[in-house]
C-alpha positions in Angstrom: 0.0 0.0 0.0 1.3 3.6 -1.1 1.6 6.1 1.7 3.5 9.6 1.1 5.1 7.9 -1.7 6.1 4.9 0.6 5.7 1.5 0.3 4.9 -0.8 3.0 6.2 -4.7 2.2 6.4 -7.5 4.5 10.0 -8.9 5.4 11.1 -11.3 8.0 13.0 -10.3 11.4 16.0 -11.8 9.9 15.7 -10.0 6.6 18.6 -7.7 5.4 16.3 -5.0 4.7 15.3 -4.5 7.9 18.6 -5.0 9.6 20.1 -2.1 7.1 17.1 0.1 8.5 17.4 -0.4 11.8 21.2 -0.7 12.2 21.1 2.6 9.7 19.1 4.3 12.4 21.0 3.1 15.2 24.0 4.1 13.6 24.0 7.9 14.7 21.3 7.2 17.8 20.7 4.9 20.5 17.2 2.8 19.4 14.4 2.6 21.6 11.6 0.3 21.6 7.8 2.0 22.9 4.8 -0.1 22.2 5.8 -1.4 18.8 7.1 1.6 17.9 11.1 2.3 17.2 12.5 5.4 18.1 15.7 7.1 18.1 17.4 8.9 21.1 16.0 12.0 20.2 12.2 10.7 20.0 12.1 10.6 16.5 10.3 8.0 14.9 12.4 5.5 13.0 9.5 2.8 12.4 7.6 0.0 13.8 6.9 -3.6 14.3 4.1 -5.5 14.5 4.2 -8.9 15.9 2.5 -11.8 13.8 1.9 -15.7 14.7 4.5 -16.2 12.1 8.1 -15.3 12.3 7.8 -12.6 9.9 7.6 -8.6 11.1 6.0 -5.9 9.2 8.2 -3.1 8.6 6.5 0.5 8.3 9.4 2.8 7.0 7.7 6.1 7.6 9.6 9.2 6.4 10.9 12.0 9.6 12.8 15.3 8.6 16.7 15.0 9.1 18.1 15.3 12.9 18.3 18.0 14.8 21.6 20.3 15.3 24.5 18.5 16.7 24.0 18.9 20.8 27.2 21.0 20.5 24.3 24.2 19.2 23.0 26.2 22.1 19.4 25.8 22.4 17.5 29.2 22.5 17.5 30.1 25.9 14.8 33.0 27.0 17.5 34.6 29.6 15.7 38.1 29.6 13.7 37.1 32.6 15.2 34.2 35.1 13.7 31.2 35.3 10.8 31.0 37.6 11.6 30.8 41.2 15.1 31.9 41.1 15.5 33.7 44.4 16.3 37.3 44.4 20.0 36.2 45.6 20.6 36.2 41.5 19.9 39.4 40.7 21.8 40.5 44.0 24.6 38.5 43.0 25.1 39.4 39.1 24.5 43.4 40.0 27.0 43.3 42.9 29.7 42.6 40.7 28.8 44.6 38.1 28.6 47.5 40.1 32.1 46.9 41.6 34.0 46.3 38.0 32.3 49.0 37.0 32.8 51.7 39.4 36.4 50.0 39.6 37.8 50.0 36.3 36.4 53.8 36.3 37.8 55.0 39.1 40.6 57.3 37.8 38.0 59.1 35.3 35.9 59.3 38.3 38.8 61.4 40.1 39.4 63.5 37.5 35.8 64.4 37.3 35.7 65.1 40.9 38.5 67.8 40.5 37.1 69.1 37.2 33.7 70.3 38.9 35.9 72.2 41.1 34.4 76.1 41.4 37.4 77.7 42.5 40.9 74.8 41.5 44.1 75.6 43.0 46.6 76.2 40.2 48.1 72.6 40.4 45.0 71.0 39.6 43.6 73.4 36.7 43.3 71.1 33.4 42.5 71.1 29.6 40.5 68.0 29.4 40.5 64.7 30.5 44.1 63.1 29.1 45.5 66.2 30.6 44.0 65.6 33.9 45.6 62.0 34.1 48.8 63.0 33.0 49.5 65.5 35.2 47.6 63.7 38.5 50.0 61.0 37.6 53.5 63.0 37.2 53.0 65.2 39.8 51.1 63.4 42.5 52.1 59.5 41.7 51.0 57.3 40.1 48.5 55.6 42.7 47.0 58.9 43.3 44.2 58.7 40.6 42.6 55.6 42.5 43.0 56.7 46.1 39.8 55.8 47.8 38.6 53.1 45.4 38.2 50.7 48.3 35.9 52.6 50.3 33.9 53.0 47.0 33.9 48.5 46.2 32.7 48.5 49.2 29.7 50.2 48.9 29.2 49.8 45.5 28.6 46.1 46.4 25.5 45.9 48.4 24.3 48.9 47.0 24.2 47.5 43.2 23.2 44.3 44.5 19.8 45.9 46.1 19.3 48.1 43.0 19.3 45.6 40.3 17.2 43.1 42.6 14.6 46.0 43.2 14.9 47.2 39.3 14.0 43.3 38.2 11.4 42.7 40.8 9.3 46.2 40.0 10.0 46.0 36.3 8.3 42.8 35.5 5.4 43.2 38.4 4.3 46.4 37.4 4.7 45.6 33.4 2.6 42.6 33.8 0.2 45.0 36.0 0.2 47.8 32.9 0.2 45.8 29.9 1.2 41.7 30.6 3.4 39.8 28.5 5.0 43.7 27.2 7.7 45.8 28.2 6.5 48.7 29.7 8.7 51.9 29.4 6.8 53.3 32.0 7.1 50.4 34.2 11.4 50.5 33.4 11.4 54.2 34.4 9.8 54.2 38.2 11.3 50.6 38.4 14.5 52.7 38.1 13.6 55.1 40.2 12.7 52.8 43.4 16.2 51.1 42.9 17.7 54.5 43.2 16.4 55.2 46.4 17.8 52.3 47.8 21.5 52.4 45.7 21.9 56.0 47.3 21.3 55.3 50.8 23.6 52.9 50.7 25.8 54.5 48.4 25.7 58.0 49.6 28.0 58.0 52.8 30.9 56.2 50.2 30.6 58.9 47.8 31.5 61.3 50.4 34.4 59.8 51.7 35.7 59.0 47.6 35.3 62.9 46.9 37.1 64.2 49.8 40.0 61.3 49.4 39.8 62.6 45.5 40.1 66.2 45.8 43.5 67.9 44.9 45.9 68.3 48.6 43.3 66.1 50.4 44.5 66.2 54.1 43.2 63.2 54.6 45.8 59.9 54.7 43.3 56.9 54.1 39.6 55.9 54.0 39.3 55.2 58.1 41.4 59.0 59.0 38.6 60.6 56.2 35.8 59.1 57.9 36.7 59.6 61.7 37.6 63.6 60.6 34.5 63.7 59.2 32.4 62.4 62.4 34.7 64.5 64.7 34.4 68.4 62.7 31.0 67.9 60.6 29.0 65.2 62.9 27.1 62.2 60.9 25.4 64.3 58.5 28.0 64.9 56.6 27.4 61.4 55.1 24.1 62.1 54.1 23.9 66.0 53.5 23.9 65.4 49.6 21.1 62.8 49.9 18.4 64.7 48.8 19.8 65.9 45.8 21.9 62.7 45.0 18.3 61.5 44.8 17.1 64.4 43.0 20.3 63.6 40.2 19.7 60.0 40.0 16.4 59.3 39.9 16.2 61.5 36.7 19.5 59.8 35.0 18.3 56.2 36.1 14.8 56.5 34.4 16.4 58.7 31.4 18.7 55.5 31.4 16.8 52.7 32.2 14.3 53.8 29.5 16.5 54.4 26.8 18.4 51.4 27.4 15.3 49.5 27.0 13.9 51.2 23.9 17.7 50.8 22.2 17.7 46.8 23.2 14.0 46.6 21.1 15.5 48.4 18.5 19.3 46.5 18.6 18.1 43.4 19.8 14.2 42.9 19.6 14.2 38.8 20.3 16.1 39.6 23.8 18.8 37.5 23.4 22.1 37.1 24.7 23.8 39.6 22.4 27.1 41.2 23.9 27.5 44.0 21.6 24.3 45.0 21.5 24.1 45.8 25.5 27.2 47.4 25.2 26.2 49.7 22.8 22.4 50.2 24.2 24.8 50.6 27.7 27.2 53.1 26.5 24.3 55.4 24.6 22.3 55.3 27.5 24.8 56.3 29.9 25.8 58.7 28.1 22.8 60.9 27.6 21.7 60.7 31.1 25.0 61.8 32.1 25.2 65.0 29.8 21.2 65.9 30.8 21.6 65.9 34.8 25.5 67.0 34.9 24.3 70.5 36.9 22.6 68.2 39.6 26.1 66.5 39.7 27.7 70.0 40.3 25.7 70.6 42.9 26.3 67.2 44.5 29.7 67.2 44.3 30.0 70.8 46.8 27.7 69.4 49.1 30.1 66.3 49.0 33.6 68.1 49.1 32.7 71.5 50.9 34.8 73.5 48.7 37.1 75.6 51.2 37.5 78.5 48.9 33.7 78.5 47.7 32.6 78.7 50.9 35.1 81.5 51.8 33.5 83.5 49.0 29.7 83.1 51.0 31.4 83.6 54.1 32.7 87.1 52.4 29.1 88.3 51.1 27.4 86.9 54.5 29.8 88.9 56.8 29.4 92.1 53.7 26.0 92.3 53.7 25.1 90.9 57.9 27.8 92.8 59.6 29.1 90.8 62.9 25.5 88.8 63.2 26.5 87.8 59.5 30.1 86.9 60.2 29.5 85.0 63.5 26.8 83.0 60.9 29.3 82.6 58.6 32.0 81.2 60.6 30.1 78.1 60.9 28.5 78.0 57.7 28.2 74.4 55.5 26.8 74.5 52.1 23.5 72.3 52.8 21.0 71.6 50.3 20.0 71.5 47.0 19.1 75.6 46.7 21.7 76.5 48.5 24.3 74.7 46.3 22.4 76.0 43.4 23.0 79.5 44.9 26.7 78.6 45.8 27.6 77.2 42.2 25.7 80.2 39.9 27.8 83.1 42.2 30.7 81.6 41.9 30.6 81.0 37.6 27.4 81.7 36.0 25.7 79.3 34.2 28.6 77.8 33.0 29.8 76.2 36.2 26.9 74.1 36.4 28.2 72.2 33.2 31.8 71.8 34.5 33.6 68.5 34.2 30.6 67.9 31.8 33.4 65.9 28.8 34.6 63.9 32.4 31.0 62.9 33.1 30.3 61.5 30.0 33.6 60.1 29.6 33.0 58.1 32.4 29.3 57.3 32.3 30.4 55.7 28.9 31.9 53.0 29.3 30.7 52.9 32.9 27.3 52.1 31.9 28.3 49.4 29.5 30.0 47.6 31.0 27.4 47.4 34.2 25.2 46.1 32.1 27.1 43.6 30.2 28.5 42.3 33.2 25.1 42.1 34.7 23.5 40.7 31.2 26.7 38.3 31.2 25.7 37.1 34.6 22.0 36.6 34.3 22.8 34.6 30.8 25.3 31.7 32.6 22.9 32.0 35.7 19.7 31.0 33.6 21.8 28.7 31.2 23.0 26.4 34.4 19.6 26.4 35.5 18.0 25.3 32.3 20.5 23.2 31.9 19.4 21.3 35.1 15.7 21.5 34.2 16.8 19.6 31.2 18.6 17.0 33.1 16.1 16.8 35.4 13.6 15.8 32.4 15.9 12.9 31.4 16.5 11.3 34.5 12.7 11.5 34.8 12.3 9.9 31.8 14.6 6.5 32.4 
């Protein structure tokens, strides 16, 4: 009988035919035997045999498309959201470390960033752009001096990233499959963003402070611990947190200018979500880069409430004691630049407009390559996380199956 141009015919068990077939098949796959049926490791179906009261089998050739890939191929693994059930430990875990390589390998741009923003630099420490910076930190200061206080910064940057990526993955995905399910939600990316922030810069805030003062030219300060005790004896515990508002007021801004154009850039550069290296470093680096150059006045500001700029201070000390007489002096004697308005003050009387974009080539500089490779370490980590743990879904499935 003619099926899809196959014929069936009728040969005994010990007929070459059949041996060819089945020894053919079993060639390149172990055979299996299910309820008459012969099949190949893989499950695909090789043929089948029907006992009869003679000793002759039935052999039904029936035709199956070639084998899959060699096992060596990848199979398509859906790594944009870990596999259900994975505890929040992997998210911690991947954005730990991304956040200390990249804060890490950007240190020394960091420093010359710090010093750029500067409202008043001492003549040492005046420079042309970023090469210029390095070059002279490094002849005339050492050349450890552009990463001094980098270990005060891995250690914060490690719990700190860690809570902002888990926070970033958990609201993203809740509140996009609350908006629109089964979507990404740009909305949902941006205030994802900006709840991680919250939690990054509390952490992350009192390290900041300590890295600017450690990175500012003739720092008086000889490590991380003589920083931080100088601190809590002249300027009390505040200190840590007196640019926490607008640290907050910076980042949550950049992170949902970033998260959101890092998302829209991945549907456009990589719409299936796969694991594509270049494509998160590019998406990474664009991203990064435009939040930096849109909030680099907040960063200003930020970075005198960080450093307390002696000689910016003496120049409000000046008008306070001008314009208040000795009420205005004593108040000035003991004056700290606190606040957002008050650094905005501090920073426009002391250059204009145009001292809220210094160190702006810095920023962006840094943010860069900062941002990219945050997120291809993180996207690098979630990938071999969720590949391991399909892998042992799938070996799970075969030892089930035996």
């Amino acid at each position: 009988m003619e099926v899809d141009g196959f014929v069936s015919r009728r040969a005994s068990a010990e007929t070459p035919g059949v041996d060819s077939r089945v020894a053919g098949a079993a060639a390149g796959a172990e055979i299996r035997w299910l309820g008459g049926r012969i099949l190949d490791a893989s499950g695909g179906f090789v043929g089948s045999l029907s006992p009869r009261m003679t000793a002759e089998q039935d052999f039904a050739p029936v035709h199956r498309a070639p084998p899959e890939a060699p096992s060596s191929v990848e199979p398509d693994i859906d790594y944009e959201g870990l596999p259900q059930g994975v505890p929040a430990s992997t998210h911690m875990l991947a954005g730990s470390v991304a956040g200390i390589m990249e804060h890490c390998l950007m240190y020394p741009i960091d420093c010359v960033k710090t010093r750029m923003q500067s409202l008043h630099p001492e003549p040492g420490a005046r420079y042309r752009n970023v090469m210029d910076a390095l070059r002279q930190i490094v002849q005339t200061e050492g050349v450890w001096r552009p990463i001094r206080g980098v270990n005060v910064l891995a250690v914060g940057a490690g719990p700190a990233h860690a809570l902002y990526f888990a926070c970033y993955e958990k609201i993203k995905f809740s509140l996009s499959d609350a908006i629109h399910p089964g979507t990404n939600s740009h909305f949902a990316n941006g205030v994802a963003g900006c709840m991680a922030t919250v939690l990054h810069d509390a952490i992350m805030n009192p390290a900041e402070v300590v890295k600017q003062r450690m990175q500012m030219f003739n720092s008086p300060y000889r490590s991380v611990l003589d920083c931080v005790g100088s601190l809590l004896r002249r300027e009390g515990p505040a200190a840590f947190y007196r640019s926490y508002t607008t640290q907050l007021t910076m980042n949550v801004p950049f992170q949902a200018l970033h998260f959101m154009t890092y998302e829209y850039l991945q549907e456009l550069l990589n719409p299936h979500r796969q694991y594509n290296p270049s494509s998160h470093v590019v998406s990474g680096a664009l991203a990064g880069a435009l939040a930096a150059a849109a909030t680099t006045p907040l960063d200003v500001c930020k970075t005198l409430l960080n450093t307390q700029e002696a000689q910016a201070i003496h120049v409000i000390q000046a008008e306070a004691t001008t314009a208040g007489g000795a009420v205005g002096a004593a108040a000035a004697s003991s004056r700290h630049i606190s606040g957002l308005g008050d650094a905005c003050r501090t920073v426009y009387r002391n250059g204009g407009m145009p001292a809220f974009f210094k160190g702006v080539q810095a920023r962006v500089i840094y943010q860069m390559p900062s941002t990219a490779i945050s997120w291809s370490v993180y996207e690098f980590f979630k990938y071999v996380i969720t590949k391991r743990q399909h892998e042992r879904l799938l070996r799970g499935d075969r030892d089930g199956d035996k």
